[in-house]
DRENBA-669689 format. One record per atom (N, C-alpha, C, O, CB): z, x, y; residue in three letters. Coordinates in steps of 0.1 Angstrom, whole numbers, plus 5000, padded with zeros to 4 digits. Last residue first. Glycine has a CB too. Layout:
<atoms>
ZXYALA;...
</atoms>
This chain:
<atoms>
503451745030UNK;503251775040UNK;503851725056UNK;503451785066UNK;502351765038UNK;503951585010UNK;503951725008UNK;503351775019UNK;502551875016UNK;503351764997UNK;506051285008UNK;505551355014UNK;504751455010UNK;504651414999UNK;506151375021UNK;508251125001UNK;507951194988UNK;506551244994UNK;505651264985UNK;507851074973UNK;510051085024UNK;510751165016UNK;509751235003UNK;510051334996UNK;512051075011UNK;508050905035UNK;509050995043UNK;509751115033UNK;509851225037UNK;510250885049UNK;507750735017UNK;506750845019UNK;507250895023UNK;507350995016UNK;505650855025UNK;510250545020UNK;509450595006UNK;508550675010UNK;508450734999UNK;508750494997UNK;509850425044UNK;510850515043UNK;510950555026UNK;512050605022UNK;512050455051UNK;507450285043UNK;506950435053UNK;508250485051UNK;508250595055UNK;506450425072UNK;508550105026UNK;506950195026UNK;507450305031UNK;507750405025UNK;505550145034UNK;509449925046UNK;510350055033UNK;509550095025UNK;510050125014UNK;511550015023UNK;507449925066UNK;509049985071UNK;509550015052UNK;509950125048UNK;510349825083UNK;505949735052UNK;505849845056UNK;506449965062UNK;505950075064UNK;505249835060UNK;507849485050UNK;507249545037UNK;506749745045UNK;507349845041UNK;505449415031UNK;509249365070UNK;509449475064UNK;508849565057UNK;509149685056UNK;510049465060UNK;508749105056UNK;508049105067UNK;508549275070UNK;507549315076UNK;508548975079UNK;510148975035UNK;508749035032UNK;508149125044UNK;507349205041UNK;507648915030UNK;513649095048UNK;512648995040UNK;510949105042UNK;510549205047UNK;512648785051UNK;515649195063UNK;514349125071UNK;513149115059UNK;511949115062UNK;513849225085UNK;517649245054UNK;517849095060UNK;516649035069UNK;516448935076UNK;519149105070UNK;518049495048UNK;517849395040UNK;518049225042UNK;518449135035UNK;518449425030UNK;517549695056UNK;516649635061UNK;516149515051UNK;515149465048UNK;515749735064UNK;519249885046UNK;519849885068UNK;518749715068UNK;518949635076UNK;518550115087UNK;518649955024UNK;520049865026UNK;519649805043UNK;519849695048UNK;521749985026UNK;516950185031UNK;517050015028UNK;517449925027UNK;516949825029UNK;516949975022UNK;518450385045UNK;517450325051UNK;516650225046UNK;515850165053UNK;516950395053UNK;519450445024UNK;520350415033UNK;519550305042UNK;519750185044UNK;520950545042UNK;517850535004UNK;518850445002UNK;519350355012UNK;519550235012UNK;519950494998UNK;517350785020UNK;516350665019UNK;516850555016UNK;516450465023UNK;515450685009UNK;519450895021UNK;519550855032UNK;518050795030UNK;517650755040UNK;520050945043UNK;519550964992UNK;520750924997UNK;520550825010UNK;521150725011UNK;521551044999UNK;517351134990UNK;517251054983UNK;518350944987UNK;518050824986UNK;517251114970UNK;518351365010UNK;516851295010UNK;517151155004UNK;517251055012UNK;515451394999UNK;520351484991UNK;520551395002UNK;519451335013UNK;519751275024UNK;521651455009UNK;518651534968UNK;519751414967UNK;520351374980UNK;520851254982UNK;521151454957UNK;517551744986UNK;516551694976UNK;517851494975UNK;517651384980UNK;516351854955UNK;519651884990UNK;518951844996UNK;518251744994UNK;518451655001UNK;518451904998UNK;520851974961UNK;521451914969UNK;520951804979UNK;521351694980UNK;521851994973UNK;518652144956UNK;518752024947UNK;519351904952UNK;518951784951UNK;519552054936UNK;518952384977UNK;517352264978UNK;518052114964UNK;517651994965UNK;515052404968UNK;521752394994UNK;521052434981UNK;520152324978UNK;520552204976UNK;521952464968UNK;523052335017UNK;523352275005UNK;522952334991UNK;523652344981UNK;522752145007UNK;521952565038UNK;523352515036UNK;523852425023UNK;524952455018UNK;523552425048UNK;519052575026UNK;520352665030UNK;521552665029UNK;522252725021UNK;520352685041UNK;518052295027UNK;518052365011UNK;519252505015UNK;520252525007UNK;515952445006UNK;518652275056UNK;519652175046UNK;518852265032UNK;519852315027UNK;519151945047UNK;518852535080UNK;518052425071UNK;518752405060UNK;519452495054UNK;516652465066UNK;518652765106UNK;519552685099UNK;519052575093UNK;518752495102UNK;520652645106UNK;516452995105UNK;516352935112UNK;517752835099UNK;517652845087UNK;514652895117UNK;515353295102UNK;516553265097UNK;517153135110UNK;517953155120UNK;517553435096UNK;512553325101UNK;513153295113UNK;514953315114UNK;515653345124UNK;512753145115UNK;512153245076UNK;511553435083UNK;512253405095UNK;512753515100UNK;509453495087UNK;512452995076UNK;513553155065UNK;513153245070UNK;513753355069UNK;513453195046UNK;511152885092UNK;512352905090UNK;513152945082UNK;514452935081UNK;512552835092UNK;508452955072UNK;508852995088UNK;510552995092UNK;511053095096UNK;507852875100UNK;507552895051UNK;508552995053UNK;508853025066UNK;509353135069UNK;508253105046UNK;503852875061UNK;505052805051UNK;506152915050UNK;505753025049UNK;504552775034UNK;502752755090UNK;503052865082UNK;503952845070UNK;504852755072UNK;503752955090UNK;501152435087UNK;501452525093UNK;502052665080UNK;501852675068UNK;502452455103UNK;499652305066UNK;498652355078UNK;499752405087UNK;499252415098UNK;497552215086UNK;500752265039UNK;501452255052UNK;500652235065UNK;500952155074UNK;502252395053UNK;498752375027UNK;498752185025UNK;500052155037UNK;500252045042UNK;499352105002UNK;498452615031UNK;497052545030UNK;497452395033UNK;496652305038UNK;496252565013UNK;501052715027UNK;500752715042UNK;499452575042UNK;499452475050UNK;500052895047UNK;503252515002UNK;502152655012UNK;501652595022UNK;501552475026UNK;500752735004UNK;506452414994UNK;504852354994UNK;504552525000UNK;505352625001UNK;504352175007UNK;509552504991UNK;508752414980UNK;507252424979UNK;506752444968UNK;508952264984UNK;510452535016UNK;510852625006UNK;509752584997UNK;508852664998UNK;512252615001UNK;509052365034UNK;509452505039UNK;509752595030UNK;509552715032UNK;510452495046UNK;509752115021UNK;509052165020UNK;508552305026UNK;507552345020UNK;508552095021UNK;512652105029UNK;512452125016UNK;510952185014UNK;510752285006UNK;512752005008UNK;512552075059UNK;513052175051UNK;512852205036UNK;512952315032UNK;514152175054UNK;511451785056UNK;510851935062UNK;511252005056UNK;510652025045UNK;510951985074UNK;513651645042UNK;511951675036UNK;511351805042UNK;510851895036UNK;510751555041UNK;515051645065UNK;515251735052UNK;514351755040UNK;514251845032UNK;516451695046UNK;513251495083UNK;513651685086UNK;514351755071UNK;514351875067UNK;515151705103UNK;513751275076UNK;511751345079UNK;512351495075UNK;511951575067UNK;510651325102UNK;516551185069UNK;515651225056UNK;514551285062UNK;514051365055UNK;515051085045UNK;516451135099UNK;517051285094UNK;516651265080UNK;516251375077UNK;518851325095UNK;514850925101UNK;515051035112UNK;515251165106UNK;514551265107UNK;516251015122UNK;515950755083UNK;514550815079UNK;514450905091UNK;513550985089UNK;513150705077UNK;518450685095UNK;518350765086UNK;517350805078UNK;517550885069UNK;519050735081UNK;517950595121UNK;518650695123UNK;518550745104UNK;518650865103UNK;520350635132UNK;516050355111UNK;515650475117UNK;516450595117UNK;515850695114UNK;515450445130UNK;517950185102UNK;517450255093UNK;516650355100UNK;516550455094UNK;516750185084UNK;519950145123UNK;520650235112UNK;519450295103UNK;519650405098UNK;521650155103UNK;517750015140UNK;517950165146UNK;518950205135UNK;518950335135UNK;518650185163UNK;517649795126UNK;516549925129UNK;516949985135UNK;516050065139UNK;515349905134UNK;520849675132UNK;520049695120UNK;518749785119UNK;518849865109UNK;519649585116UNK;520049685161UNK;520949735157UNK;520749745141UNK;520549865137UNK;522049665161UNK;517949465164UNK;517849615168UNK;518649725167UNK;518249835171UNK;517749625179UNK;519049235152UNK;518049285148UNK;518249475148UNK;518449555140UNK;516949225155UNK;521049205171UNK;521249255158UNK;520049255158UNK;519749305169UNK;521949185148UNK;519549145198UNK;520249245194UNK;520549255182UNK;520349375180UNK;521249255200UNK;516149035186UNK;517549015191UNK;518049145196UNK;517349245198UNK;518548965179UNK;512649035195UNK;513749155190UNK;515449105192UNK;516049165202UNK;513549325202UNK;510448985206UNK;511348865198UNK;512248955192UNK;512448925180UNK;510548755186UNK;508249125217UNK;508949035223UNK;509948935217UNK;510348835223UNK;508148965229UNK;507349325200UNK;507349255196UNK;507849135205UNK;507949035198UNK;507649305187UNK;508349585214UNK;507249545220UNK;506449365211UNK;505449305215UNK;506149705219UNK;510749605202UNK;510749595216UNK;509449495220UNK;509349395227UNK;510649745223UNK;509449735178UNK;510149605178UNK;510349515190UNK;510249385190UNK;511349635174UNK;508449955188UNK;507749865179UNK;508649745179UNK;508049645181UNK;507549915164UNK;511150095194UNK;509549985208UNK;509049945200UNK;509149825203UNK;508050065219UNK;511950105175UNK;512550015184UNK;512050035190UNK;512449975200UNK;513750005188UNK;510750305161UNK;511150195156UNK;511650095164UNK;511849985159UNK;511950205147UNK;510750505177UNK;509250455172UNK;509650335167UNK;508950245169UNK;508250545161UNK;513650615181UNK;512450535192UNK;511450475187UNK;511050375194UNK;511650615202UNK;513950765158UNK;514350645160UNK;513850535175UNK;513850405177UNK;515750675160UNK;511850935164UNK;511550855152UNK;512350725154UNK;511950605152UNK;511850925138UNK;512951105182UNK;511451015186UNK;511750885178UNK;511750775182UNK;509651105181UNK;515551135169UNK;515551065182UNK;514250975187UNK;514150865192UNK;515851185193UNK;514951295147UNK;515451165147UNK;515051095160UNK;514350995161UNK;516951175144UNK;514551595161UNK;513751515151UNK;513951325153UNK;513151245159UNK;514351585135UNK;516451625174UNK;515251755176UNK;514351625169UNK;513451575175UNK;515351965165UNK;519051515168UNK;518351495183UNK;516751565180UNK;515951515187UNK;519351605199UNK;519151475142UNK;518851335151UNK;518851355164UNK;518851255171UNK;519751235148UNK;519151795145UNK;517951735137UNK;518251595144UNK;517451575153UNK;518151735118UNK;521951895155UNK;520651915159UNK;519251835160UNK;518551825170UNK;520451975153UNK;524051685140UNK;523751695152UNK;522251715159UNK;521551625164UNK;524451775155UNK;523251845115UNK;522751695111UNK;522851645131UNK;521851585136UNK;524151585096UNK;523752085120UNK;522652085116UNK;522551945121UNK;521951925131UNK;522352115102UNK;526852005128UNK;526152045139UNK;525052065132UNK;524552095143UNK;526652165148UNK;527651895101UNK;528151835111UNK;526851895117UNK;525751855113UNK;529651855115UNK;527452185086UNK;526751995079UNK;526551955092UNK;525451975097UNK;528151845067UNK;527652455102UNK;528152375093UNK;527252225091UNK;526252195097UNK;529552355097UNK;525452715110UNK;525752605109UNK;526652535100UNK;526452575088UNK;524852565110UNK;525153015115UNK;525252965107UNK;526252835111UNK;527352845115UNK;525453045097UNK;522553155133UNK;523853165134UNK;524153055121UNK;523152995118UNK;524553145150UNK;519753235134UNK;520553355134UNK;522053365130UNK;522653465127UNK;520353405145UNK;519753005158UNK;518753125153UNK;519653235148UNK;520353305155UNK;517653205167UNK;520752775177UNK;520952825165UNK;520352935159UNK;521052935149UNK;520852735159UNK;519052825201UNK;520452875202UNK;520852885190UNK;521352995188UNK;521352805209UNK;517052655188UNK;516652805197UNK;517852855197UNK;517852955190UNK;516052805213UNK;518252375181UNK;517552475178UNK;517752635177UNK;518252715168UNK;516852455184UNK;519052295207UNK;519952375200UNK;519652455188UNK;520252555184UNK;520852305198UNK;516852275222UNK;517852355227UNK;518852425217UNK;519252535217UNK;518552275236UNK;515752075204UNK;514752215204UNK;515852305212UNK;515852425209UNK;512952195213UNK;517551885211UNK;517751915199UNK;516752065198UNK;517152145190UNK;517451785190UNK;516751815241UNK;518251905236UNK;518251965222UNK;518752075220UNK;519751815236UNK;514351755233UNK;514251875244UNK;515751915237UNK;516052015230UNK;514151825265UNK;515051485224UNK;514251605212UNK;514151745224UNK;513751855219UNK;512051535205UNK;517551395235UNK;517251365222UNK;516051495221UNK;516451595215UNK;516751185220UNK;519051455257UNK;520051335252UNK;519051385239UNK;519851415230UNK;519951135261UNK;516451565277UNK;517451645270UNK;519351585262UNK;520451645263UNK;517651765283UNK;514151335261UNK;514551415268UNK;516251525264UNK;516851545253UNK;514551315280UNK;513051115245UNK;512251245248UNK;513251355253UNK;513151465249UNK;510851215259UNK;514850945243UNK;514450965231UNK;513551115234UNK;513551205225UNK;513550835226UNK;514750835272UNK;515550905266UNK;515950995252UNK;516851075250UNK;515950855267UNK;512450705275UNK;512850885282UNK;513850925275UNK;514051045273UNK;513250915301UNK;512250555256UNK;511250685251UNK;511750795263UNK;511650915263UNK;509150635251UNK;514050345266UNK;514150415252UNK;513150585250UNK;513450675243UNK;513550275241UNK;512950335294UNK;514250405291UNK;514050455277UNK;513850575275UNK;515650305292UNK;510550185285UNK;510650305291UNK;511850415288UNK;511850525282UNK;510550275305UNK;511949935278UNK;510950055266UNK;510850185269UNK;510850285262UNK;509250025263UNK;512349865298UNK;513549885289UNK;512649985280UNK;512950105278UNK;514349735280UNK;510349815312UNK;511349925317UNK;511749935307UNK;511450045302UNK;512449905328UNK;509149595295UNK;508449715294UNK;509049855300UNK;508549965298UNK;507149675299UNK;510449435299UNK;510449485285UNK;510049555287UNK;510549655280UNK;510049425274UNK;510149345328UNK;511249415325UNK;511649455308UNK;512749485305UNK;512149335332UNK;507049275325UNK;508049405330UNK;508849455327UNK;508949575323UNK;508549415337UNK;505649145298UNK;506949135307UNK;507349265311UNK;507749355303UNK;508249075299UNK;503449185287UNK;503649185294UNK;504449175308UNK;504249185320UNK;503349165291UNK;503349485262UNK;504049335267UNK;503549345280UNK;503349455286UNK;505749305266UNK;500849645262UNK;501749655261UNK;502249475264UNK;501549385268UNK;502249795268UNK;497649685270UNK;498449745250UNK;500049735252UNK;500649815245UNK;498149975244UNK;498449665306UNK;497549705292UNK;497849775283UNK;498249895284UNK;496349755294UNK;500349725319UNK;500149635315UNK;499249605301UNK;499449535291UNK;499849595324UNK;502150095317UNK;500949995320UNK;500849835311UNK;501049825299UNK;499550095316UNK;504050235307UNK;504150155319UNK;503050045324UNK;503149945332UNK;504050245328UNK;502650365289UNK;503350265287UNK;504050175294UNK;504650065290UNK;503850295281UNK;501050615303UNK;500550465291UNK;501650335286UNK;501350225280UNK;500050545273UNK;502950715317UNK;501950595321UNK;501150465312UNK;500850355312UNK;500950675326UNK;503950835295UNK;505050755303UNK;504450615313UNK;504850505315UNK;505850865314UNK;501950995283UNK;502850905277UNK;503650775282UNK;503850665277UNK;503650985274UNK;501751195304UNK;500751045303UNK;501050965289UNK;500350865286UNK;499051085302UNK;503751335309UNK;503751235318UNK;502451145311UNK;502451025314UNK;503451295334UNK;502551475283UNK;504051405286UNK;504351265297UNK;504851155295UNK;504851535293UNK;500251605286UNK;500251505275UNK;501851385277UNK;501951265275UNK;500451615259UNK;501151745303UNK;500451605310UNK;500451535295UNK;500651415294UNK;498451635320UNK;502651955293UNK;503251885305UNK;502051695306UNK;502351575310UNK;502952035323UNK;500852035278UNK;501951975273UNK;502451895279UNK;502751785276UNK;502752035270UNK;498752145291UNK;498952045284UNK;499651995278UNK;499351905271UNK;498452035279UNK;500452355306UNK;499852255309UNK;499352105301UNK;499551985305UNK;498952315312UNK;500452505279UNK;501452455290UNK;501752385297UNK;502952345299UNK;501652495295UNK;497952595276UNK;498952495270UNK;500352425271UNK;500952325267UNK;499052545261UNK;496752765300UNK;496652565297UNK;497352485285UNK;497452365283UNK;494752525293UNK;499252915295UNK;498452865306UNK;498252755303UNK;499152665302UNK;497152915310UNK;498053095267UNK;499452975268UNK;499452925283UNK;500152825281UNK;501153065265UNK;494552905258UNK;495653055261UNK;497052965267UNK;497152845270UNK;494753215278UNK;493252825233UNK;492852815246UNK;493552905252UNK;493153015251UNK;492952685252UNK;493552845210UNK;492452775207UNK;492052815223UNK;490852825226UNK;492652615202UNK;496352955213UNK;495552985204UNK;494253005208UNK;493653115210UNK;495552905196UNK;497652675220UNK;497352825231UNK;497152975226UNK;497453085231UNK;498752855241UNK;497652515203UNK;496752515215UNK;496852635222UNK;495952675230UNK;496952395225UNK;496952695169UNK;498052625178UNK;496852605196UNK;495852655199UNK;499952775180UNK;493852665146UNK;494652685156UNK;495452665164UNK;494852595173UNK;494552695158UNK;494952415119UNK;494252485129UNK;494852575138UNK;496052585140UNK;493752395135UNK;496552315101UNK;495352395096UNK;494852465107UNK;494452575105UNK;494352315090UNK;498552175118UNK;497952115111UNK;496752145103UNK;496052055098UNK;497752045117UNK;498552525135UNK;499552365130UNK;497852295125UNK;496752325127UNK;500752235149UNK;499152835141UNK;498952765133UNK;499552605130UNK;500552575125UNK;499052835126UNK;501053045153UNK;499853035151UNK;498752895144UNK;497552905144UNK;499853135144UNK;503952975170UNK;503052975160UNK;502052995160UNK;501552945170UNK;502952905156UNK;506253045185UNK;505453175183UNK;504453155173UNK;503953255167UNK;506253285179UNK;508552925194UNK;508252925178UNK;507453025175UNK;507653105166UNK;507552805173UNK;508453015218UNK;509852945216UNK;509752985201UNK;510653045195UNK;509952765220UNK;507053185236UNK;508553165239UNK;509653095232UNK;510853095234UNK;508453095249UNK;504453095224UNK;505453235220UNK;506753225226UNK;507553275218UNK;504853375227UNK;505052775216UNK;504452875224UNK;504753015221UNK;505453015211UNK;504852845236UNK;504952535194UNK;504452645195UNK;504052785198UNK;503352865192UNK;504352635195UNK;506552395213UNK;507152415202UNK;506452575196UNK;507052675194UNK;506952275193UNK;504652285226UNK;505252365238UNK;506052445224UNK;506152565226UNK;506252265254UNK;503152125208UNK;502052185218UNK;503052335221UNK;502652445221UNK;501552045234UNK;504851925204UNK;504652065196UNK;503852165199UNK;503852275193UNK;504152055185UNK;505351805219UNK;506851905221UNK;505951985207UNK;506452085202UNK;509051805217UNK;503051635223UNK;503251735235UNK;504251855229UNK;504051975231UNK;504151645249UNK;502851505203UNK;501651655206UNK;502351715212UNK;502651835209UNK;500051655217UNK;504551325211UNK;505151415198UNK;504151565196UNK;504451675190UNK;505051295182UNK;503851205230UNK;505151305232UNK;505251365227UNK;505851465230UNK;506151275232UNK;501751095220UNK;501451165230UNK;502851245228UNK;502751355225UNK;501051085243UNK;502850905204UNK;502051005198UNK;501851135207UNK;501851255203UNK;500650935195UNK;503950735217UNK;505050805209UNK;504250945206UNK;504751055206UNK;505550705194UNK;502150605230UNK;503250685241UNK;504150815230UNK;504650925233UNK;504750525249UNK;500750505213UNK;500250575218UNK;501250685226UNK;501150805227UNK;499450515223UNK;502950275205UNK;502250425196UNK;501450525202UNK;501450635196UNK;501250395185UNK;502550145229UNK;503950235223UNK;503450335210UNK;503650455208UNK;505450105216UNK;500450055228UNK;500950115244UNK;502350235236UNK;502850355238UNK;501849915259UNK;500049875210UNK;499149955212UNK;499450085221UNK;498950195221UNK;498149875218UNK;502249635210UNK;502049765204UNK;501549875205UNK;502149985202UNK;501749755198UNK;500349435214UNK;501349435222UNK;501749615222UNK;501449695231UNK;502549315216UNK;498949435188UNK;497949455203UNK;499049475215UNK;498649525226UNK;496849305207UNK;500049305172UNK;500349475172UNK;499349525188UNK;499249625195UNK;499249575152UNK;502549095178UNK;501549095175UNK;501149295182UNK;501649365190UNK;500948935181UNK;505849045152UNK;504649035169UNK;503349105166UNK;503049155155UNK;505249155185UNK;507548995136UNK;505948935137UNK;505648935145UNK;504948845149UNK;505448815135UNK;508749205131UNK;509549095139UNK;508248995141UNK;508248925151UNK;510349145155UNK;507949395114UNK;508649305109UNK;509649235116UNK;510749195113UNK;509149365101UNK;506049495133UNK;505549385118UNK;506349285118UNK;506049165119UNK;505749435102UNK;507249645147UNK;506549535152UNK;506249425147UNK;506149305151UNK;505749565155UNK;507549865131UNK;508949755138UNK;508749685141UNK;509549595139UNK;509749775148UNK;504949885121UNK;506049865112UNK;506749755118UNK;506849635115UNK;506849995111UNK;503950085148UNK;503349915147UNK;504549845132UNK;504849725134UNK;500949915141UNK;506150235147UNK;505750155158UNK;505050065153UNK;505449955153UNK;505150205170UNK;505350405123UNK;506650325128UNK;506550185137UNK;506950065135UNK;507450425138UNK;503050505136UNK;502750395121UNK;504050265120UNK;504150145117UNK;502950525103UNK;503350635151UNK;502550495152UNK;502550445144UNK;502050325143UNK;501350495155UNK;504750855139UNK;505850815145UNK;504650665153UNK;505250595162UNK;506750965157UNK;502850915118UNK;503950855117UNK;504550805132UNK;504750685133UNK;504750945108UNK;500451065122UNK;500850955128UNK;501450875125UNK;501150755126UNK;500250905131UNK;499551255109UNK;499951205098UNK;499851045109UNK;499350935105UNK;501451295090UNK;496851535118UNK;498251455119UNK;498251295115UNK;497251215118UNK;498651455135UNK;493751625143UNK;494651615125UNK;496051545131UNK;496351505142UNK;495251835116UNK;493151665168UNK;492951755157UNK;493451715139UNK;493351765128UNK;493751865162UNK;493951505187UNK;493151465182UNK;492751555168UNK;492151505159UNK;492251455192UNK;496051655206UNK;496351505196UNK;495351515187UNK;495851535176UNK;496151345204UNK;494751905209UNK;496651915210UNK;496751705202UNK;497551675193UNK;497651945239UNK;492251795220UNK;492451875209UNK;493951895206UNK;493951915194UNK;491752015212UNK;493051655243UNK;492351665238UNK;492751695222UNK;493551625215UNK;491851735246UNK;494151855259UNK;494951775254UNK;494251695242UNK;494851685231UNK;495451685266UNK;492052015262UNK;493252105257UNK;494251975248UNK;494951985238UNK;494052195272UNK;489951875280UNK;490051895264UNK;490951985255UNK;490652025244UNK;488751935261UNK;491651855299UNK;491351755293UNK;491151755281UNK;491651695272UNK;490751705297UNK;491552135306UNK;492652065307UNK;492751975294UNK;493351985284UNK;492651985322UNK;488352125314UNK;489452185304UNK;490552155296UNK;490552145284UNK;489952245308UNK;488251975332UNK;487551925321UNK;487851995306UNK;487651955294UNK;486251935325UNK;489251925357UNK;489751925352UNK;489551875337UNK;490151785331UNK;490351895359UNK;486451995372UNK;487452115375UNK;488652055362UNK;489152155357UNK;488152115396UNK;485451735374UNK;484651835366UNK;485651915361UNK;485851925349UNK;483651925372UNK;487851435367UNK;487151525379UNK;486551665368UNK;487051685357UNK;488551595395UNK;488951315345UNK;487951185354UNK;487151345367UNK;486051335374UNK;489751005367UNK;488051375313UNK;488451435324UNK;487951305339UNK;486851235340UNK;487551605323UNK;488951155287UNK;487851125301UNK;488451225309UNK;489551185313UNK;487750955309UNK;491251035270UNK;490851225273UNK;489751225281UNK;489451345281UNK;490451345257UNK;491950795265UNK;492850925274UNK;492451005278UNK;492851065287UNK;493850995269UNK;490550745242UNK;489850685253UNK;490950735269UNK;490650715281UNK;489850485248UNK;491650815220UNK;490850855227UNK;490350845243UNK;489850915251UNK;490250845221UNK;493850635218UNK;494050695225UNK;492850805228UNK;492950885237UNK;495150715222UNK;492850385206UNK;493150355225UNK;493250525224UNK;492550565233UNK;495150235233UNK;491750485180UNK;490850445192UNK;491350425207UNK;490650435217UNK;490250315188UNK;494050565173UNK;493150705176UNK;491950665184UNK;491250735191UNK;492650785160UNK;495350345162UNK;495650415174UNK;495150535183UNK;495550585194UNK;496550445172UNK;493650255149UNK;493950145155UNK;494250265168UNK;493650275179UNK;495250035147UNK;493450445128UNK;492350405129UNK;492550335146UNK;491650375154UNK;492050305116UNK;495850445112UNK;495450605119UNK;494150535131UNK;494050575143UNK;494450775101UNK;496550165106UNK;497050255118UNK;496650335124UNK;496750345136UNK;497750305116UNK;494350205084UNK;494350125095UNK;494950135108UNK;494350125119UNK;494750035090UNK;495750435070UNK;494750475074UNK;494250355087UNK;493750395098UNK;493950495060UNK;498250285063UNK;498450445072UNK;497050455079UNK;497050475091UNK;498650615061UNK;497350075046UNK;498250055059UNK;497950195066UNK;497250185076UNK;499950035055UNK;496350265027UNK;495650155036UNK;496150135047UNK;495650165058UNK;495550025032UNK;498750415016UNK;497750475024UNK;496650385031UNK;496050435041UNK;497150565016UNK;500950185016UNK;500950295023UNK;499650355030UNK;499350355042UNK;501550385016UNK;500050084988UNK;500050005000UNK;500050095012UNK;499050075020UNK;501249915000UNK;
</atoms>
């Protein structure tokens, strides 16, 4: 069910957001195709897939939607775009390809990170692919600045970088990761829902427990596959956070361990979504791939 669903999604959202990358002036035709290429290259589009999911399973309608997968997608180029720079990760390499300041130099990737960012914020500000109610559409705002910012994936890459080298207990990893990681993810699920115009508060409290725990199952999958998979089906480096001596759940627990607390917080993340019936169906899909992934 997954890969139809995934591929309809990949489909749905890769058409509004092309339609982003029109340099509108000559001089900024670079630029454009930096960002460009920083989304359009490859990628799984989970954190749109979420989004139209949350959306499902309040029956709204996904054209409402359109505005928030896009916003999510855009953020999530962006922090890898900047993730990769020499300053921070030093990668060569994502999704098979060259990193953007690689492909182009760290200058315009820098740049493109930055605008991939602010044009996240516009696309979802805007009337068009989104609710029409304003004031749903502030509230959505809040959720993704805050989900983006230094409360959720800027602080969690803060602590990151400061972790390097030092050894973590359970507590401050699992800190890190539902900010570095969790935070988008748990945003993708609540604008999808948001943008559904029929979201209670319980509801949204029930999807954000199962978000908060396919947030942190994405990253201990990461880490497993860091030890587990290669570079070819990674399309990034494989072993990067052990050459890094970067802090990761097969590390601290021992990959079997991992592996059971993957399996633990999938659990978790069904339970959270058992009061929303058929209409779900693709929400505990996408928290079943989350974990049996290889890439």
């Amino acid at each position: 069910m997954i890969g139809q669903y995934q591929k309809d999604c990949q489909r749905r959202v890769d058409t509004c957001l092309t339609e982003l990358f029109v340099a509108p002036l000559e001089p900024l035709a670079r630029l454009y195709e930096a960002m460009r290429y920083s989304v359009m290259n490859g990628g799984k589009r989970v954190r749109p897939l979420l989004v139209y999911a949350g959306c499902e399973a309040l029956s709204g309608n996904p054209a409402q939607a359109d505005g928030a997968a896009c916003a999510v997608e855009l953020i999530h180029a962006y922090s890898l775009v900047h993730d990769d720079l020499p300053a921070m990760d030093d990668d060569d390499l994502r999704r098979g390809q060259p990193t953007t300041h690689k492909a182009f130099d760290e200058a315009c990737a820098i740049l493109a990170g930055d605008g991939l960012q602010s044009l996240a914020f516009e696309v979802l500000a805007a009337e068009r692919h989104n609710p029409a109610d304003p004031a749903l559409r502030l509230r959505m705002l809040s959720v993704l600045a805050r989900a983006a910012g230094p409360f959720g994936m800027v602080g969690g890459q803060a602590i990151d970088l400061g972790a390097v080298g030092h050894k973590l207990d359970r507590h401050a990893l699992e800190q890190m990761h539902r900010h570095k990681t969790g935070a988008l993810i748990e945003a993708s699920v609540l604008l999808g829902a948001l943008a559904s115009g029929k979201a209670s508060e319980t509801e949204l409290a029930a999807l954000r427990e199962y978000a908060r725990a396919i947030g942190l199952a994405f990253q201990v999958q990461d880490d497993i596959l860091d030890v587990e998979s290669d570079t070819a089906t990674l399309g990034k480096t494989q072993g990067a956070d052990i050459a890094r001596d970067k802090p990761t759940y097969p590390a601290l627990l021992g990959l079997e361990q991992a592996k059971l607390y993957a399996c633990e917080l999938h659990e978790q993340a069904q339970q959270s979504l058992s009061d929303f019936g058929e209409k779900a169906a693709a929400l505990r899909a996408l928290a079943r791939y989350i974990i049996e992934r290889r890439n």
